[in-house]
C-alpha positions, -999 to +999 in steps of 0.1 A: +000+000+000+013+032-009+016+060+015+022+091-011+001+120+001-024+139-016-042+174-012-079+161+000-089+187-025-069+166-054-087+135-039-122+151-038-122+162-075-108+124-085-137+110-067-160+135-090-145+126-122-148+087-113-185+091-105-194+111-135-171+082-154-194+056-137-225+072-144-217+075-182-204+038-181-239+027-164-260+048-195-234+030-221-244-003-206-277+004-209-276+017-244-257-012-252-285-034-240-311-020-259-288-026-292-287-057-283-321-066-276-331-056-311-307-078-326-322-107-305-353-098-317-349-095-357-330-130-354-335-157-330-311-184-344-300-207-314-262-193-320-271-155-319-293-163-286-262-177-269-244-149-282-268-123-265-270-142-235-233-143-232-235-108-235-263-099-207-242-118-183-214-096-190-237-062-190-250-078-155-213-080-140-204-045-152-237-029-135-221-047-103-189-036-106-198-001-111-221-002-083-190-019-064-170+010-066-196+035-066-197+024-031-166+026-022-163+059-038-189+072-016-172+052+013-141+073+007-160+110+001-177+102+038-148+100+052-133+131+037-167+149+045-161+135+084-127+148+083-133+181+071-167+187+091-147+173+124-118+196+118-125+224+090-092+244+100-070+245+070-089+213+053-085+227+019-047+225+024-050+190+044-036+162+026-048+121+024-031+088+020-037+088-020-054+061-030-034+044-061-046+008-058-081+018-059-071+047-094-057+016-106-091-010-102-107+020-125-085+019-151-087-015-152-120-011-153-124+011-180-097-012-201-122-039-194-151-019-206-135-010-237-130-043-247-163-055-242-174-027-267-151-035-292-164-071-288-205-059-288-192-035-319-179-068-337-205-086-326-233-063-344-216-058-372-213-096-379-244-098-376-261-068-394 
């Protein structure tokens, strides 16, 4: 665990961008869902259906992990919101344990959500 420190500001405004990441993942996934339900729809071959199933499960375990690390997101901003309401002298200069394994769980999720585009990309356009 790494014990670099970081301006609680600095942390604050990474926590912002991650949820506003999280909430446009979340639309994608559902935008992505309804693309695929009209594919299912137009054909109903036995190998497409497994296909879209496959798919579903893997839109069902990204809603999951999103809401994962909402959560601990908001875990993390309570704390800082504790912290600051507890001791608000000079909290806007205070600095935090940054928080590097949990920056690198969302870039790993994001890598893992690009790829499952690409895959629903080539996926449609096989089968279009």
């Amino acid at each position: 665990m790494s014990n670099t420190l970081k301006p609680i500001v600095a942390q604050h405004g990474e926590h912002n961008e991650w949820l506003n990441k999280l909430a446009f993942y979340k639309e994608e996934l559902a935008l992505m869902q309804n693309r695929l339900e009209e594919i299912a729809k137009k054909n109903t071959s036995r190998e497409l259906m497994a296909n879209v199933e496959q798919f579903q499960n893997q839109f069902t375990v990204q809603y999951e992990i999103i809401d994962e690390l909402k959560y601990h997101i908001n875990q993390h901003e309570s704390a800082i919101e504790k912290s600051v309401l507890n001791n608000p002298v000079g909290s806007d200069h205070r600095k935090v344990i940054d928080h590097t394994e949990f920056r690198e769980k969302m870039t790993r999720f994001e890598e893992l959500f690009a790829e499952l585009r690409r895959k629903l990309l080539r996926f449609l356009a096989n089968t279009l």
